[in-house]
N, C-alpha and C positions, 0 to 999 in steps of 0.2 A: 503341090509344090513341084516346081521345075528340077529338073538335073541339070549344074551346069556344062555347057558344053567342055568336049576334053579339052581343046585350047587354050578356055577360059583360063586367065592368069589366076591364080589365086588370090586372094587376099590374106595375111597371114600376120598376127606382130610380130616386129621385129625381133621381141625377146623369144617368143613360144618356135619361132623359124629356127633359132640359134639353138636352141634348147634339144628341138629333137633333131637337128645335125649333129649337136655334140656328144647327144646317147648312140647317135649309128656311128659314128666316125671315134669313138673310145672304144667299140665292141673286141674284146680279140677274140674272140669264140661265136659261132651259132647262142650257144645257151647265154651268152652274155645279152642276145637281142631279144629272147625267151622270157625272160623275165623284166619286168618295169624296174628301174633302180628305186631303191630306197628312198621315202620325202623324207630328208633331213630336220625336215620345219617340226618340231614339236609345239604344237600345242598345250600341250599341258606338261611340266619337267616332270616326267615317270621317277628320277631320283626321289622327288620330293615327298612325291605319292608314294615311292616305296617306305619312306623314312620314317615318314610319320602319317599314319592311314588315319589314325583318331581325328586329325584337322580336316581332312577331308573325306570325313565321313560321306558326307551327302553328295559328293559326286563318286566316290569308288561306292558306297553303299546304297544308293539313292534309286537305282533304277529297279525295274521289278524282276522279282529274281536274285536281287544281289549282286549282279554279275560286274556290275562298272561300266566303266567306258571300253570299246577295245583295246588292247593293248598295242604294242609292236608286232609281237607274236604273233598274235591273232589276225592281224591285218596281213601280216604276210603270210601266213597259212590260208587266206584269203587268196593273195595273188596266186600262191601256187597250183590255186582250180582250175584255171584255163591259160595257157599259153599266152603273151602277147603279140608273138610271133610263132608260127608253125616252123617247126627248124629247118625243111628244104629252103622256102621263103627266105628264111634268117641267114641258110649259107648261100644264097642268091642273092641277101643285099651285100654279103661280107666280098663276095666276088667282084659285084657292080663296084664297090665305092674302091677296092684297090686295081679295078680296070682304070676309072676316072684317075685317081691319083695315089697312089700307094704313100706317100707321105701325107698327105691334109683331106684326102678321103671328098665326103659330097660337100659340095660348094654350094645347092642350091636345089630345093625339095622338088624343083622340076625332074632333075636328075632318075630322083626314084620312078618319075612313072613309067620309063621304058623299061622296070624290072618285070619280064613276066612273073604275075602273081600279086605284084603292086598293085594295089587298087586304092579306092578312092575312100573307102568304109576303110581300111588299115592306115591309112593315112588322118583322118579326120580322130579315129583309137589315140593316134599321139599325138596330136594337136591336143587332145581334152586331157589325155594325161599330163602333159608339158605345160597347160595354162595354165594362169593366175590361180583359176578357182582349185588345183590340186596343188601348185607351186606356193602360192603368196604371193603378194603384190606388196612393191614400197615405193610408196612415192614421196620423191622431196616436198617439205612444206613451204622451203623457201631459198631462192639462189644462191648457191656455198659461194658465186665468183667473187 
């Protein structure tokens, strides 16, 4: 498999571009870039499943061991194994985006590759974090016009 050249423009959707602009350009800390934000998206209401365990037995009880599904918890004690950003890194992009603009920060994911330390493996890290397949995807079924 080829590397693409540096130049090469990226390909990127529109939503997952906006996405990890929006996590570097909301950071006010290093440890803000450090850690992955929270997916909001529950899949399963953890309310419900605290509420009442007896209806859902067979998924909180169901797997071997007993253990359930992960939790919140658990998922984030998860994230806290490795860094998503190395903090010198992290106070190098906090620098770069209020050189670019100190009110509305990076404009455009090209921006990041003149950071020394940017590379192309940290970059592709939050493309995958910020897509559909960890975000959710919704698509209209049919024209609201």
């Amino acid at each position: 498999m080829e590397k693409p050249a540096q130049n090469e423009r990226l390909k990127i959707d529109v939503k997952v571009h906006r996405r990890v602009l929006e996590f570097l350009n909301a950071a006010r800390n290093s440890e803000d870039l450090m850690v992955p934000p929270p997916n909001e998206i529950l899949l399963v209401d953890e309310r419900v499943m605290e509420a009442d365990e007896s209806l859902h037995h067979d998924e909180v009880h169901g797997h071997p061991g007993g253990k359930g599904h992960p939790g919140r918890k658990e998922l984030n004690q998860q994230a806290d194994a490795a860094p998503l950003l190395e903090r010198d890194l992290a106070k190098r992009i906090l620098r770069a985006r209020d050189d670019y603009n100190p009110l509305h920060g990076f404009r455009h994911i090209g921006q990041l590759q003149k950071i020394p330390g940017f590379n192309r493996t940290i970059l592709d890290g939050l493309i995958k974090l910020f897509s559909p397949r960890f975000r959710g995807k919704w698509e209209v079924l049919y024209d609201t016009d």
